[in-house]
C-alpha positions, 0 to 999 in steps of 0.5 A: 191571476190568468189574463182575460181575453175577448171571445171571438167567432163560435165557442164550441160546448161540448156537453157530455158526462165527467169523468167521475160519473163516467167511471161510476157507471163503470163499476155500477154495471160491473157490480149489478151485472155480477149480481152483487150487491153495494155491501158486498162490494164495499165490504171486499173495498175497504168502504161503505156502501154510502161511500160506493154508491155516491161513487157510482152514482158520479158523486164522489170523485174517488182518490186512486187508492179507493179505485184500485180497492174497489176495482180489485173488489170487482176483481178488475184492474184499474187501466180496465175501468179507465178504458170503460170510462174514457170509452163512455166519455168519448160515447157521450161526447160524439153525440152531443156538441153545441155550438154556441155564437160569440 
């Protein structure tokens, strides 16, 4: 059990895309711009095309095995998506940030 403590002064919020979506925007964009489409690509993963399009749509949180099968699919690397990913996050969070007063 954690211990509660007051807040005090400003809490910064920073709003802004989860992960999870972040790389579904990744593999979503890699997809369409090759001009494949959900089947083919899930076909190639190992998956359903349900399956990859709740991912893409920041649904799913995949596991890392279907994140390498459906990167490999797209023929990328996992540190690839990653990097795509985190770059989106950081996009998203330097244009958004609240402040709110305690």
């Amino acid at each position: 059990m954690g211990v509660l403590l007051p807040l005090t002064g400003s809490l910064e919020v920073r709003a802004g895309l989860l992960w999870r979506e972040s790389v579904g925007d990744v593999l979503r964009e890699e997809r369409v711009g090759r001009g494949e489409r959900l089947s083919d690509v899930a076909g190639r993963a190992g998956v359903s095309a349900q399956y990859l399009s709740e991912i893409e749509r920041g649904l799913k949180d995949p596991s890392s095995e279907m994140l390498h099968a459906i990167a490999g699919a797209l023929e990328l690397e996992v540190p690839d998506v990653a990097r795509r990913a985190a770059s989106g996050v950081e996009a998203m969070l330097s244009t958004s940030v609240m402040v709110l007063a305690a």
